[in-house]
C-alpha positions as CSV (number, residue, x, y, z in Angstrom):
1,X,-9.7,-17.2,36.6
2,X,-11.7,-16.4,33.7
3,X,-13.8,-18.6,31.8
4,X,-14.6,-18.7,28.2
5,X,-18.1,-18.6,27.0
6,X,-19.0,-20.6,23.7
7,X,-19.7,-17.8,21.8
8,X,-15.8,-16.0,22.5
9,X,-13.5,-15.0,19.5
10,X,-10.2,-16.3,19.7
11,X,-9.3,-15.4,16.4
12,X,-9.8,-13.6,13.0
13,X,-12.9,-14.2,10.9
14,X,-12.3,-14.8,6.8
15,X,-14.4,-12.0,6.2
16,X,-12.1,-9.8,8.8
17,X,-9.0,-11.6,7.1
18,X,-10.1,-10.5,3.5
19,X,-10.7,-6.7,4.5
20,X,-7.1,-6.1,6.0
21,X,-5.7,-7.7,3.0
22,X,-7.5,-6.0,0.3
23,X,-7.1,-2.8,1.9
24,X,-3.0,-4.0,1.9
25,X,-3.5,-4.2,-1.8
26,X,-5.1,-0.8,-2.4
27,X,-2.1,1.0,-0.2
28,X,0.6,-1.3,-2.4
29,X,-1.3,-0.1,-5.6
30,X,-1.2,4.2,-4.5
31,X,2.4,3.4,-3.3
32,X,3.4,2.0,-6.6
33,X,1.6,4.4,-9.2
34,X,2.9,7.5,-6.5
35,X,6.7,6.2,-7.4
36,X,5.8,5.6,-10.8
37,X,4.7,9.5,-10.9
38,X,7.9,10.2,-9.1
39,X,10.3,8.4,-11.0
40,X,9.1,9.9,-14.3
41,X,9.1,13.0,-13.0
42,X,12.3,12.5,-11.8
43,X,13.6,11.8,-15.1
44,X,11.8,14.4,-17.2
45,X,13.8,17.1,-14.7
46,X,17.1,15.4,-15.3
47,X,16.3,15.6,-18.9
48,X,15.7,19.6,-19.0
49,X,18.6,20.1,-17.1
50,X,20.5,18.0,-19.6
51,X,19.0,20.0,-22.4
52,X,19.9,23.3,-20.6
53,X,23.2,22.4,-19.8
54,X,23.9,21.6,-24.1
């Protein structure tokens, strides 16, 4: 069986903790300004086409 030592992680540091989640909110921030991009780019081709179509 194995035995622990004193200095053995069992877990997650803070510091550990805090990295994951601010690299969480740098993804969330690209995904939401990338759809952003998209949607408006989305609607300035459905306006042309609505233009052409006149």
């Amino acid at each position: 069986m194995k035995r622990l030592s004193k200095n053995s992680k069992k877990g997650l540091t803070l510091v550990e903790i805090m990295f994951v989640i601010a690299i969480i909110v740098i993804l969330a921030t690209v995904l939401i300004f990338g759809i952003g991009r998209y949607l408006k780019l989305l609607d300035l081709d459905s306006y042309k086409i609505e233009q052409a179509s006149t």
